[in-house]
Structures are given as structure tokens and as C-alpha cells.
N, C-alpha and C positions, 0 to 999 in steps of 0.2 A: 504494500500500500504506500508504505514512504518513497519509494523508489518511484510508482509511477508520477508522485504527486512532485517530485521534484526533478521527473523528464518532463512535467505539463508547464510546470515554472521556466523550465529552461528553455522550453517553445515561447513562452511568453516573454520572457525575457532572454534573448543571448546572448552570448559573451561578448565584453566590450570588444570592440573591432577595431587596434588601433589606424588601420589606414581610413576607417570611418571616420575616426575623429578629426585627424588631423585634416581630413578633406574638410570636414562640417567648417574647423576650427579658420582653414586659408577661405573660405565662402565665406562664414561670417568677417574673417578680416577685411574681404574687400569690399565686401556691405558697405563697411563702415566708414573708407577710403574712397568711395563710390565719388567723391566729386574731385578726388584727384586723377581716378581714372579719366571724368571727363576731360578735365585739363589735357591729359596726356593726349585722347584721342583727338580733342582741337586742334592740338600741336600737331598731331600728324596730318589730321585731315589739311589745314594750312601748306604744312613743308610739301606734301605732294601739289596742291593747286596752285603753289607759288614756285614751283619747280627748284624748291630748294634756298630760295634766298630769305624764305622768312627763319634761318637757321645759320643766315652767314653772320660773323661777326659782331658784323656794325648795325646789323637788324638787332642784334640780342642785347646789345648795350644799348639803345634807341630804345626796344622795349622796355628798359628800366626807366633810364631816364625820362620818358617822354609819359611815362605810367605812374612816377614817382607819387606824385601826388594825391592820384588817388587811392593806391594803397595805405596811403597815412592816415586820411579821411576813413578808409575802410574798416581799421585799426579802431577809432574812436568809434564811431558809429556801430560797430558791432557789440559794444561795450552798453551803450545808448539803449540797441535792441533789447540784449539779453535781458532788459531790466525791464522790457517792457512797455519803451519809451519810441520817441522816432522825431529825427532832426533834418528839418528841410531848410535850414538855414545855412547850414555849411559852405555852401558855394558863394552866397551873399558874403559872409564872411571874409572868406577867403580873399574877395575882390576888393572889400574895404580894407583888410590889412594889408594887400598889396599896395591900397594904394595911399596907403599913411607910410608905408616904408615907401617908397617914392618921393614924398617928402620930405620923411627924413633924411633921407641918405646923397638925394640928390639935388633938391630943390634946397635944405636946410644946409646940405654938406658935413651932416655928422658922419664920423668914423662909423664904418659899415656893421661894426661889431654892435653899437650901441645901437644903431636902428631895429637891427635884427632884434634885438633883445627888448625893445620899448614895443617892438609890436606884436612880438608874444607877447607881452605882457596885456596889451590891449586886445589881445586874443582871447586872455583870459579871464578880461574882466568884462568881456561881450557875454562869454559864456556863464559867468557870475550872476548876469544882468537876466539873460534867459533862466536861469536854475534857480532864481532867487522869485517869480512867478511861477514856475513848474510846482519846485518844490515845498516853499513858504506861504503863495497865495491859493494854490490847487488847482490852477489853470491847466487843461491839458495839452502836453507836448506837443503836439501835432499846432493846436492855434498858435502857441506862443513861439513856437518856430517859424510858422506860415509868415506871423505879423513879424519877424524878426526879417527872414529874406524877404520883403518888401522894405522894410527901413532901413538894415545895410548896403541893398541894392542902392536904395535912394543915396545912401549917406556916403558910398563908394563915387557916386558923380557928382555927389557934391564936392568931394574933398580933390577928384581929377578935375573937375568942370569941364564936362566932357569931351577929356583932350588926353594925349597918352603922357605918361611920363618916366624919362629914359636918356641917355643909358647908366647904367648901374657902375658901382665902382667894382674892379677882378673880381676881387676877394667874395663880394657880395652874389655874383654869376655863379660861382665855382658852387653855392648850394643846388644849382640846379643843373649844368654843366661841367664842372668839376672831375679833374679823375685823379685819381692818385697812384705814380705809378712809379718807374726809376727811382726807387728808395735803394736797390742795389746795383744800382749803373745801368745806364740803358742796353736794353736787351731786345730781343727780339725771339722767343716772346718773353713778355715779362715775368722777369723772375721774382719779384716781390709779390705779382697777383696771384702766382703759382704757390708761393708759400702759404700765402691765406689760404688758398682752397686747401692745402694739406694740411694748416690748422683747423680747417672745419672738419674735413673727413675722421681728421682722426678725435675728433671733440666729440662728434656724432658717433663714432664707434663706439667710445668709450662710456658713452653716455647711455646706449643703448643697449651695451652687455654688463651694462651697471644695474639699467632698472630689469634686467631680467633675472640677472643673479640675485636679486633683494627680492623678485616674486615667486622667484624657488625656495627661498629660505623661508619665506612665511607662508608658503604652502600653496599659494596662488597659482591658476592656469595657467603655462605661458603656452607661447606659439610652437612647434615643431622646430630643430633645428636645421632642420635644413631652411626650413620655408623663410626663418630669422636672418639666415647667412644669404639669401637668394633679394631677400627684402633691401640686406645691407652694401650688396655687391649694386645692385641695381641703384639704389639713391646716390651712392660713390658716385657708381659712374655720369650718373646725372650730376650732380656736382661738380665731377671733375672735368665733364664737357661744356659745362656754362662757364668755370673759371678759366678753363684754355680759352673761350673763343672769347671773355673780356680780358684777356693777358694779349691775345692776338691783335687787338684794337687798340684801346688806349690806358688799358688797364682799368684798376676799380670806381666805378662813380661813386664820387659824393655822397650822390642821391642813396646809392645802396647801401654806404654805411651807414648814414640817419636812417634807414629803414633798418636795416639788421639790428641795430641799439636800440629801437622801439616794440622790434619784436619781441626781444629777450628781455627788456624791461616788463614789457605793458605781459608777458606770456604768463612772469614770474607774478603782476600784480594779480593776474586772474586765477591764477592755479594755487600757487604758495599764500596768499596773504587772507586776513582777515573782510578785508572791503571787498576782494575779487568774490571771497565764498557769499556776501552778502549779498553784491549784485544778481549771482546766482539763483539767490531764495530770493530775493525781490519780484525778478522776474517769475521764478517758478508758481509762488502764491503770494504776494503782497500782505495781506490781512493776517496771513500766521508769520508771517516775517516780521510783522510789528507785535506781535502776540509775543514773539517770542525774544524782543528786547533789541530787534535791531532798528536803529534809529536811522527809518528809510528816507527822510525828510533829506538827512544831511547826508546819505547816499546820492539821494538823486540830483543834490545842490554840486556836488563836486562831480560829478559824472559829467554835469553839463560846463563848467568850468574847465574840466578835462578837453572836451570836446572842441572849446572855444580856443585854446591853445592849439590842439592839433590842426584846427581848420584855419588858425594864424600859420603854422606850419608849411601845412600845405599851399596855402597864397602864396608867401616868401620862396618856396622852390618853384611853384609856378610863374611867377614872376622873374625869377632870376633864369630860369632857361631859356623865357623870351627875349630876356633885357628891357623890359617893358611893361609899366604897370597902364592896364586900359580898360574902359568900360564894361568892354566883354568880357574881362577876365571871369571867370566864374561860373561862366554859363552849363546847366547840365549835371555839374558837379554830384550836389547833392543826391540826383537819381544812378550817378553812378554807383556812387559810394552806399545808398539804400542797397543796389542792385549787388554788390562784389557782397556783401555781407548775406543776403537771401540766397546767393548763390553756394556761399560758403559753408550754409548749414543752417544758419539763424533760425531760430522758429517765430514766425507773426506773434504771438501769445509771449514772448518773452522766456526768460528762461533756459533758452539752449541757443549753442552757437561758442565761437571759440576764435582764435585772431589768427592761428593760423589758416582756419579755414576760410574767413575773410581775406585773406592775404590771396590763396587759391583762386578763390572770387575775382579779385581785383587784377589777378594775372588772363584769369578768362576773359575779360573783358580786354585787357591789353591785348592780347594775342587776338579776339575778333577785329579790334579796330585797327589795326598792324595789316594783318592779314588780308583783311576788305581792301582796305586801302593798295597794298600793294598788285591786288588783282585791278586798279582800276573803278572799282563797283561804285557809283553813283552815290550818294551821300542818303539820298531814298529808298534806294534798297539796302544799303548798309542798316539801316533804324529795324526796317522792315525782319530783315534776315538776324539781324544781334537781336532783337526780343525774341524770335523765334527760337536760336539758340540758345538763351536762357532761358525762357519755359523749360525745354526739353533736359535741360542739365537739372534745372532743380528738379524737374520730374521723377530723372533719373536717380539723385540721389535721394529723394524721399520711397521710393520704390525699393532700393538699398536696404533701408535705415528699416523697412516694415517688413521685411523679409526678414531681417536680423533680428527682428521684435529689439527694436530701440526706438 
């Protein structure tokens, strides 16, 4: 009798299968990766339809630089989301700090350091001015943003009087232009940019057979190791293909070390710290986040402050790549920046989303408008064909994400 009853168990349940799992275990990982797949797929659909040139050099440094921007906006704004919030003022912004460093630096002639620095500041006291309505009078995000990129818009042409103004001093350019490169003699290719990318590699190695040896020791699932070493080999070598082809060129932009410092700052403020896990439960429930003693008032006040700084950020490199602070500046921004972050993961409700994945985002978008562009495509089917492209990405990764039950 125990014997059948435990060949009928063994029908009902059998033995674990390790190549079952590890299969389950790489399926769910790419679930979960599902919008970096899409990136990748962009990228090739692109390099085929551009026969190759959206992969040369000087295209891949262009797509930083020329993208800088809005990945910085994307960085804040996905901060913004997670909580539940939404800022359409960014690009307004952007345009008026552009064009108050304009004045300072070259209509006033202050040393380019201090401009820079008075209009972050005025970056952050825009976004003080927003968060201090958001959060202390309980107006919602959405109006007090909407009335915001209408009055920086306004206050952007007033302060140019509808006239450009330019040119900037070096030093002040090199934030959006800028590379930094023959640090050990000119070379061809550079061998200072070559060193970075092998400090990254090897950062990223060790970082990643760090958090798996500490998920072994406390007992946690990890990935298969082959699938870990195929994962590792593979992002190297992505890595090590982006920094040859910016060592090929003119070495490292500017633009990508402010971005790289913001990653690992703003990555550390969301993952390691007390405010980042708040933001988290803000967004997830609001009314038990304050249940439970966190003072979401003064969350939401400095998120927007936050935000007002990065979108001063972003003007001043947008402006220094033109050389030219002018009325247009700014236009569109905000829906980019919405867009790199939704694409990146964000949930509408708040709560979920993450900077690297806005960062992804904000590369998707670089790489359609790159891409378009270099095919020629009309500026109306450009709009047309990039919405359609991001429906189908986020599609995709929410299709990802419910397969994996996350």
C-alpha cells in the first residue's frame, strides 16, 4: 500500500529536472530584461537598414552626445514616476536655465564655472517652487507642472527677448561637446579610453561574482553558471565594442561622464538609501506610507527640487552642444523624457521602474531618432513610426514582466 501511494506521488510530482530549471530560471531572466532585449533588437534592426553606419564611430559618440540630455531628464523623471507623480515642465525649464546661463556667462561675462553653478542653483529653486505647491499646498502634479511649462516657457523669452544668445566660452561647450582623451599621449586608438572601458569591465565582473557569491551564502536562487558567464562575456563584449569605437573617435565625452556619475549616484540613492526605499512605498501605496511614518510631504518636496536641478542640467548641456541658448530650446523634451522612462519599465500607478531602465529608454529613443534620421525619413513619419515603436517595446516588455508573474 505505501509503495503504490508513493509511485502515485511520484507521478504527481517528479523529480526536480535540473535542465528544467535552469531553462525556466534563463526564460524568466529574460522576462525580466525584456526591454533591453528590445534595445538590442533596435540596434540591429537600424545597423542592417542603415547598412552599417549607425555602428560607425562617430555615429556612436553623436549618439551620446546628441542624446545626453535626455537621459539626465530621464534619470529624474523616472524618480518623479515611481512616486506616483508626472512633470511636464522639464523642457520649459530647461530652456529658461539655458537661457539665464546665457546671460550669465556671456552677456554678464562671468567665469563659466560660476554661471554653470548659479543656474543649477536656479534649477533648483524652480523645482522648490513647483514641490513646494505639489507637496505643501496639495495641488496635483500634472496642473502644477502644466502651469509651470507655460511660465518658464514665457519667462525663457523673456529673459532671451526673442533673440538667441551665443557663443559660449570653451570650457562652458566642452559640457556638451567635450571629450577627454590623450591623458597618455596621443594615440590612435586611445589608450586612456581603452583603460576606462577595462576599469569598467573589470568593476562589472567583480561586482557581479560579488552579489552572487553573497546569494549563495545566504541561501538564495542564483542563475546557472554557465548562463552567469555567457551573460558576462556578452555585456564585456558590448562594452568593450562601445569603448573601442569612442577611443576610435575622439575619445570619452563629457556628456558620458556626467551621465555615468549620475547613474551610480542617483542608482545608489534608489537602491541603498532610506529616501530611495520611500519613494518606492510612496508610489506603491501612498496612505500606508504615511500610516507608517514616512513623511511623504517632504519626499515629494525634494523629488521635485531634484528634478529642477536635473532639468537645469540638462538645458546647460543642451545648450553648450549648440553654442546657443534660443527660444526653441526645449521643445518636446518633457514627452521625451515621460517616454524613455515608460519605456524603461515605469508603471503609470507609480511604484515600479528603476534608472537604469530609464536610461535603456532614453537610449531607445536615441537610437530611433539616429537611425530615422540617417535613413532620410521625413520628420512625419519619423513621429508616426517612433510612437509606433514604443507602443510595441512597452508592449513587449509588459508581456515579459506577466509571463514572469512580476
Amino acid at each position: 500500500m505505501t509503495n503504490n501511494t508513493e509511485a502515485v506521488g511520484a507521478q504527481i510530482n517528479p523529480p526536480d529536472n535540473k535542465f528544467t530549471r535552469w531553462f525556466t530560471h534563463i526564460l524568466t531572466d529574460l522576462g525580466r530584461n525584456g526591454i533591453f532585449i528590445a534595445l538590442i533588437a533596435v540596434v540591429v534592426l537600424f545597423t542592417i537598414l542603415t547598412n552599417g553606419i549607425l555602428l560607425r564611430p562617430q555615429n556612436i559618440s553623436n549618439l551620446v552626445v546628441q542624446n545626453g540630455y535626455i537621459l539626465v531628464l530621464a534619470i529624474g523623471m523616472v524618480m518623479v514616476i515611481i512616486a506616483g507623480h508626472i512633470d511636464l515642465s522639464v523642457g520649459s525649464v530647461a530652456a529658461f536655465v539655458g537661457a539665464i546661463s546665457g546671460v550669465f556667462a556671456v552677456k554678464m561675462g562671468m567665469p563659466w564655472w560660476l554661471a554653470v553653478i548659479l543656474s543649477l542653483a536656479i534649477g533648483a529653486l524652480v523645482g522648490a517652487w513647483q514641490g513646494f505647491w505639489i507637496a505643501f499646498v496639495g495641488i496635483p502634479a500634472f496642473i502644477v507642472t502644466l502651469a509651470g511649462m507655460l511660465i518658464f516657457r514665457g519667462l525663457a523669452l523673456v529673459v532671451l527677448g526673442n533673440a538667441n544668445i551665443g557663443s559660449f566660452p570653451d570650457e562652458y561647450r566642452a559640457l556638451g561637446n567635450g571629450f577627454l582623451a590623450g591623458v597618455f599621449g596621443e594615440s590612435e586608438p586611445d589608450i586612456f579610453t581603452l583603460a576606462v572601458g577595462a576599469v569598467v569591465v573589470i568593476a562589472l565582473v567583480v561586482q557581479q561574482v560579488r552579489t552572487r557569491a553573497g546569494r549563495r551564502k545566504y541561501g538564495q536562487d542564483v542563475e546557472p553558471i554557465v548562463w552567469f558567464i555567457a551573460k558576462l562575456v556578452l555585456i564585456s563584449a558590448a562594452i568593450g565594442f562601445f569603448v573601442y569605437s569612442l577611443a576610435g573617435y575622439k575619445g570619452v565625452p563629457v556628456t558620458l561622464i556626467i551621465l555615468a556619475v549620475l547613474v551610480m549616484v542617483y542608482g545608489i540613492v534608489m537602491n541603498r538609501t532610506v529616501f530611495g526605499r520611500h519613494i518606492y512605498a510612496i508610489g506603491g501605496n501612498r496612505h500606508a506610507a504615511e500610516l507608517s511614518g514616512i513623511k511623504t510631504r517632504r519626499v515629494d518636496f525634494w523629488l521635485f527640487v531634484n528634478m529642477g536641478f536635473l532639468a537645469a542640467l540638462a538645458g546647460l548641456i543642451f545648450t553648450a552642444r549648440l553654442n546657443l541658448a534660443g527660444p526653441k530650446a526645449g521643445d518636446g523634451f518633457e514627452l521625451e523624457a515621460i517616454s524613455a522612462a515608460f519605456i524603461g519599465g515605469a508603471a503609470v500607478q507609480g511604484g515600479v521602474g528603476t534608472i537604469g531602465g530609464a536610461i535603456i529608454g532614453g537610449l531607445i529613443i536615441g537610437v530611433l531618432n539616429n537611425g530615422m534620421s540617417i535613413m532620410g525619413i521625413g520628420i512625419e513619419w519619423q513621429q508616426a513610426v517612433k510612437g509606433l515603436v514604443l507602443l510595441l517595446a512597452v508592449a513587449f516588455d509588459v508581456y515579459n514582466k506577466r509571463r514572469s508573474g512580476n
